[in-house]
C-alpha positions in Angstrom: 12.2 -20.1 55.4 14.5 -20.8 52.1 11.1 -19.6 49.6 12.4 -18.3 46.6 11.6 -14.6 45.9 12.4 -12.6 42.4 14.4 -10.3 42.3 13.3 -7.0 40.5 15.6 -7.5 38.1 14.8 -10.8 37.2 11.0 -9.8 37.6 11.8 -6.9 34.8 13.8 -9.0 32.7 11.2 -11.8 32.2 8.5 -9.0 32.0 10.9 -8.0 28.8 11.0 -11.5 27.4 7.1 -11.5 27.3 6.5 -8.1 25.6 9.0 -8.9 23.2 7.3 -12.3 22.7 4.2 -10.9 22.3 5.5 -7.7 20.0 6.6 -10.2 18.0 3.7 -12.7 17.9 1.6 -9.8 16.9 3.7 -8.0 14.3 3.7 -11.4 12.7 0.5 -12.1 12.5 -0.3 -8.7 11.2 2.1 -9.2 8.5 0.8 -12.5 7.5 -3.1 -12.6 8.0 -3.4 -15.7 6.5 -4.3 -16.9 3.0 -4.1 -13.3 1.6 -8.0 -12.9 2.8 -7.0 -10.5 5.7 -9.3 -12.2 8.2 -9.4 -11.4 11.7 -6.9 -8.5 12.3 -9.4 -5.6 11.7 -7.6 -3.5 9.4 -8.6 -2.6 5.7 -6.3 -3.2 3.2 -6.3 -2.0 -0.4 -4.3 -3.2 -4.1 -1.4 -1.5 -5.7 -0.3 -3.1 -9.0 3.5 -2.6 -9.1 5.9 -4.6 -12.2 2.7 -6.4 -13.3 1.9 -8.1 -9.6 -1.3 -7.0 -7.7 -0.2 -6.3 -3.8 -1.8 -5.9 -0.6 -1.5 -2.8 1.2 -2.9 -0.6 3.8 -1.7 3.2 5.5 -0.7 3.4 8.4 0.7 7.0 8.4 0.1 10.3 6.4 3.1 12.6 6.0 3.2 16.1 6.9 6.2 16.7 3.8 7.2 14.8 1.1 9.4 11.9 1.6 13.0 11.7 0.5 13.5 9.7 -1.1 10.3 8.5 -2.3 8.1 6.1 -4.1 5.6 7.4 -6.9 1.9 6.0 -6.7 0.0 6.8 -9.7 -4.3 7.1 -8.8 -6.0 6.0 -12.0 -9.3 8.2 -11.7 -11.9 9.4 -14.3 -12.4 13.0 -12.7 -14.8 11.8 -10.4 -13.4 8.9 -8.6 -11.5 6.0 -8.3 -11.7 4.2 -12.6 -12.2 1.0 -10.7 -15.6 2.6 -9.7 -16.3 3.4 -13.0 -19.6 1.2 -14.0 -18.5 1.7 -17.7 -14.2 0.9 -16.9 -12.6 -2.5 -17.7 -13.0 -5.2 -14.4 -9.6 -6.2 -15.3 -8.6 -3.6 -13.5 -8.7 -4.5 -10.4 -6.7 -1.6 -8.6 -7.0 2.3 -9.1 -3.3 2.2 -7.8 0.4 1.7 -10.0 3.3 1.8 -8.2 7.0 2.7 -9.7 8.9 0.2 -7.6 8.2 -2.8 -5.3 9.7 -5.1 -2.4 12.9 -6.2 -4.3 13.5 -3.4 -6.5 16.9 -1.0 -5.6 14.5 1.9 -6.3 11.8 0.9 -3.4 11.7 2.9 -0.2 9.3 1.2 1.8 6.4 2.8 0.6 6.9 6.4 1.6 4.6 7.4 -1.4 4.1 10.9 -2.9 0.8 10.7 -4.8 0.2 11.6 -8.5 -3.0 12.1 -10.3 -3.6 9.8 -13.3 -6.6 10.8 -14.9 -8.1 8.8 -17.3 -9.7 11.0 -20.4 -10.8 8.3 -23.0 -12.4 5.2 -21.4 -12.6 3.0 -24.7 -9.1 3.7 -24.4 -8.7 2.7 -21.3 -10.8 -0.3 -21.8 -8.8 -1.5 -24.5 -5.7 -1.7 -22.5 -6.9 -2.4 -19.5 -5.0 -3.9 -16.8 -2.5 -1.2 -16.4 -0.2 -2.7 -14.5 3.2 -1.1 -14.2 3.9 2.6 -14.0 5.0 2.5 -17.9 1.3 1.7 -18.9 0.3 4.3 -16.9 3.4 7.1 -18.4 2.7 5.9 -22.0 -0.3 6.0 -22.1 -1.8 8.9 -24.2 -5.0 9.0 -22.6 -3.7 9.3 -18.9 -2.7 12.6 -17.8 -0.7 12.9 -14.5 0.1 15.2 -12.7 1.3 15.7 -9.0 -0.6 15.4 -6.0 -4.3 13.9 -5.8 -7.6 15.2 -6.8 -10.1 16.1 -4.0 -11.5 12.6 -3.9 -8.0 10.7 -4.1 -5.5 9.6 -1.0 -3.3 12.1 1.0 -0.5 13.6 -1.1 2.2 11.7 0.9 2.0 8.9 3.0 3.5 5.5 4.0 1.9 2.2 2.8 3.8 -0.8 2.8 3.3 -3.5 0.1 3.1 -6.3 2.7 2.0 -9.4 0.3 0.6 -10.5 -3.0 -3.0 -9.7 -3.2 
């Protein structure tokens, strides 16, 4: 009998091939779930305005520490929760979350965030200027106080969150 038997080796090798195929296959489609609408890979994404442009994001890991280096995520809130939840806030704003940086920028890290507090404390303010959009709407802004870390309704105080597409 001349029947052709695998080796291990070549048994393992092709095993590789195929879980590298398929790491890959799935990272992608993660990445890229298709038309911005997130269908079909169960995960939750949120919206972090950063240099005017509303992204998609979603955590995958909270940190222990703070990162370094880091990227600053400002939480617009009105003391009580997210200002997006606000019946009474501007629906222009369509994202609680400013970033400092994004994909592109020398200053972005990946999105190994360290959280500040950005408390809105005038609403017709707010409404008036509403979208805040970049992190300089959010820093001139005499109405927003910020501060570091979260209040007790916000995210984790330091976590990674890619931007992984326009929203």
């Amino acid at each position: 009998m001349t029947g052709h038997r695998p080796t291990r080796r070549r048994l393992l090798r092709y095993g590789a091939a195929l879980g590298v195929g398929g790491v890959a296959l799935t990272t992608s489609a993660a990445a890229n779930p298709g038309k911005g609408d997130e269908r079909g890979n169960g995960k939750t994404f949120g919206r972090v305005y950063a240099n005017d442009v509303l992204w998609r994001t979603h955590v995958v890991k909270i940190l222990d520490d703070r990162p370094d280096p880091e990227d600053k995520i400002y939480f617009l809130h009105d003391g009580s929760g997210p200002i997006v939840d606000n019946p009474d806030a501007s629906d222009d704003q369509a994202s609680p979350f400013v970033s400092e940086s994004a994909p592109g920028d020398r200053d972005w890290n990946g999105g190994k965030w360290t959280h500040f507090s950005a408390e809105v404390t005038d609403l017709d303010a707010f409404n008036e200027d509403a979208p805040l959009t970049n992190v300089d709407d959010v820093l001139d802004a005499d109405y927003v106080e910020v501060t570091l870390g979260r209040p007790g309704f916000g995210p984790p105080d330091f976590f990674i969150c890619p931007l992984n597409g326009r929203a």
